[in-house]
TORFIDREN-919573 format. One line per field, with one value per residue (C-alpha): chain; residue number from 1; x, y, z. Coordinates in Angstrom, 1 decimal, padded with zeros to 4 digits. Layout:
BEGIN
kette <- A ...
nr <- NUM ...
east <- X ...
north <- Y ...
up <- Z ...
% end
This chain:
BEGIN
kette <- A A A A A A A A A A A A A A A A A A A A A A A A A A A A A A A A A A A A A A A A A A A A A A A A A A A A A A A A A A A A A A A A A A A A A A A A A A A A A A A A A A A A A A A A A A A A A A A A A A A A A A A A A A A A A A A A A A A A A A A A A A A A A A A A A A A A A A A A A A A A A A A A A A A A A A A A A A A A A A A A A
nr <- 1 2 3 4 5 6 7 8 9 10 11 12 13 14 15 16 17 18 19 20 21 22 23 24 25 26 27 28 29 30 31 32 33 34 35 36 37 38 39 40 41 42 43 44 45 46 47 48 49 50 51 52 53 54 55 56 57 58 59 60 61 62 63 64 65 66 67 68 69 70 71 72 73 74 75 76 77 78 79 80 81 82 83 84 85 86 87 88 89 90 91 92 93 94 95 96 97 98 99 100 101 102 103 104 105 106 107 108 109 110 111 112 113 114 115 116 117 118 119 120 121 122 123 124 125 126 127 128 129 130 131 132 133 134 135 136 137 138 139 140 141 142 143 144 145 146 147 148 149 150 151 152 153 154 155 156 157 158 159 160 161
east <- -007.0 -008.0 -005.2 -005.7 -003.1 -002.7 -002.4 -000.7 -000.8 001.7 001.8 -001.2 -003.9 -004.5 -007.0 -007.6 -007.9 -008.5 -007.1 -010.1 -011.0 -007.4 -008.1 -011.6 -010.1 -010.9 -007.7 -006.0 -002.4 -002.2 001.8 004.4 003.9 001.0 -002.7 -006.7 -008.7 -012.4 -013.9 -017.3 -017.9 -015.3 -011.4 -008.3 -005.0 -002.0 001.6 003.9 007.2 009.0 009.5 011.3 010.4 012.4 010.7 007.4 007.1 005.9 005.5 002.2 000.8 -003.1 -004.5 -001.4 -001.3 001.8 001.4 003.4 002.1 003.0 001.7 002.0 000.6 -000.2 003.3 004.7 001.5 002.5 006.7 005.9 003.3 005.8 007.9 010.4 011.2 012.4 015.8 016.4 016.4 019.9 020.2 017.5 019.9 016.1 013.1 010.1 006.3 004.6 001.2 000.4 000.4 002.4 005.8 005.6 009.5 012.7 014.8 018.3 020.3 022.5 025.6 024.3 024.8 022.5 021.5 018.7 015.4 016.8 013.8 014.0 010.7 007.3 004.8 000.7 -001.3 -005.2 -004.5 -002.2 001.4 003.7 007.1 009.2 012.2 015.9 015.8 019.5 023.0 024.0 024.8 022.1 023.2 020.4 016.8 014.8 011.9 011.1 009.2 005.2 005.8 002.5 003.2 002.0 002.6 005.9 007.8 011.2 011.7 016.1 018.7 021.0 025.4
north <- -009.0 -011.7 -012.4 -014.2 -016.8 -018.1 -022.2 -023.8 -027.2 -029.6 -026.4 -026.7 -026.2 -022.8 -021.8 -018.6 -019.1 -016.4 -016.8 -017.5 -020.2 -021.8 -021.1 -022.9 -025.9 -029.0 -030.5 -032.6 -033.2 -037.5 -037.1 -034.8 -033.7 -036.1 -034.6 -035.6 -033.0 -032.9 -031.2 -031.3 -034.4 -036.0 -037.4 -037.1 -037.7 -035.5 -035.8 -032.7 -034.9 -032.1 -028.1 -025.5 -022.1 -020.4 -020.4 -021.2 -024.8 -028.2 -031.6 -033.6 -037.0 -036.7 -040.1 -041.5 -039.4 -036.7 -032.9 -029.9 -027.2 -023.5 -021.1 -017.3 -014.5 -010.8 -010.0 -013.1 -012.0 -008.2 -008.8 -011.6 -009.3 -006.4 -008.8 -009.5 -012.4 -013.2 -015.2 -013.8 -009.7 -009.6 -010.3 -008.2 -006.0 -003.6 -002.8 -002.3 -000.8 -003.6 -001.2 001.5 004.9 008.4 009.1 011.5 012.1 010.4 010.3 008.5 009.7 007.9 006.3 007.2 004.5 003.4 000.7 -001.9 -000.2 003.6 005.3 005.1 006.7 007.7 006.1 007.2 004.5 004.7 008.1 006.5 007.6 004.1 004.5 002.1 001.1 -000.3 -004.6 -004.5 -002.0 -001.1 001.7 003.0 002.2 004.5 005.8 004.7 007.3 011.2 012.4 013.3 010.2 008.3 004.4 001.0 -002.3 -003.6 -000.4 -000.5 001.9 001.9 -000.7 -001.6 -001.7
up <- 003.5 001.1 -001.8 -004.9 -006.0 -009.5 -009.9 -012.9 -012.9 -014.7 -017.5 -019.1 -016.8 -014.8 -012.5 -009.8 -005.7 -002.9 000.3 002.0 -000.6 000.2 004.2 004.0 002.7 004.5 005.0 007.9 008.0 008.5 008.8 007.7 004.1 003.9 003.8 003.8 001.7 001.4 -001.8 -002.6 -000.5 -002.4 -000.4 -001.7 -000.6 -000.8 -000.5 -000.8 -002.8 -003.9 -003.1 -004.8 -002.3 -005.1 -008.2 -005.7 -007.7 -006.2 -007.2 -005.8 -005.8 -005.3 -005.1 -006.6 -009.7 -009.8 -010.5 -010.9 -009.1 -009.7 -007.2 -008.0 -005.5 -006.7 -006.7 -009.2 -011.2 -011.3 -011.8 -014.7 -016.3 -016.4 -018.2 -015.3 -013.7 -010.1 -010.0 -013.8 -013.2 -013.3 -017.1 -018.0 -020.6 -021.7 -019.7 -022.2 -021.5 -018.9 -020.5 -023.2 -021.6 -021.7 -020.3 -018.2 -016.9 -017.5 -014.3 -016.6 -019.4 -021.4 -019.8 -016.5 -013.4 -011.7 -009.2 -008.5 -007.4 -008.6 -010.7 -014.6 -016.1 -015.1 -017.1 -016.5 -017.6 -016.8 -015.0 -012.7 -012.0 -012.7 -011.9 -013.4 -011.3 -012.4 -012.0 -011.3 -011.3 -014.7 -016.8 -019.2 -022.8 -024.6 -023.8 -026.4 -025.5 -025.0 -022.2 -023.2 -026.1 -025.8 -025.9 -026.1 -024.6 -024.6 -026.2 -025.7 -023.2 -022.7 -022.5 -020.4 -021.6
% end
């Protein structure tokens, strides 16, 4: 199954990979955390200085220059796109529309408990059926929408007490 991975590098500068494209590389580990890469017939060399596994950041030195590296899979693309964050999804106090579509069924009321991964709303975007999960345990502090409302993008959806 080929996955495709988005790269920002040192904040400014983003660009796409597939797995297969990252597989392919031509690369030859010289010592630990140390690498040979070949790209278009040109060598570089790479030294892994710093990992953080948590927030899936890296610092490099290529050929003696130093880059941050950010390395999201489908996932990290998905969860940041739905305006989450992983590390962060405990203090998410609303959850608001991650795309414009129709609400179909609301599973919470006000003042009702409920706990991390427990259903909130059904939204159909693009004939799809989205159900749009709680990010932590809470209590629901109001529903800010009415089942067959038609909505758009980022539409405050409820909020957490």
């Amino acid at each position: 199954m080929n996955s495709n991975y988005k790269i920002k590098v040192n904040s400014n500068y983003t660009f796409d990979i597939d797995s297969e494209t990252a597989t392919n590389l031509d690369s030859t580990e010289i010592a630990s955390r140390n690498y040979h890469l070949l790209k278009d017939s040109k060598a570089y060399d790479a030294k892994i200085i710093n990992t953080d596994f948590n927030s899936k950041s890296y610092v490099l030195e290529v050929n003696g220059n130093s880059y941050n590296v950010e390395i999201k899979d489908g996932l990290d693309q998905l969860i940041s796109e739905m305006g989450f964050s992983i590390g962060n999804s405990k203090k998410i106090d609303s959850i608001k529309a991650p795309m414009p579509g129709l609400i179909l069924e609301i599973s919470v009321s006000e003042g009702q408990q409920v706990a991390e991964g427990d259903n909130l709303v059904i939204l159909e975007a693009m004939k799809m059926e989205n159900v749009i999960t709680s990010p932590r345990d809470g209590i629901v502090k109001s529903v800010e929408v009415k089942q067959g409302d038609a909505i758009e993008k980022n539409t405050l959806i409820l909020k957490f007490e």
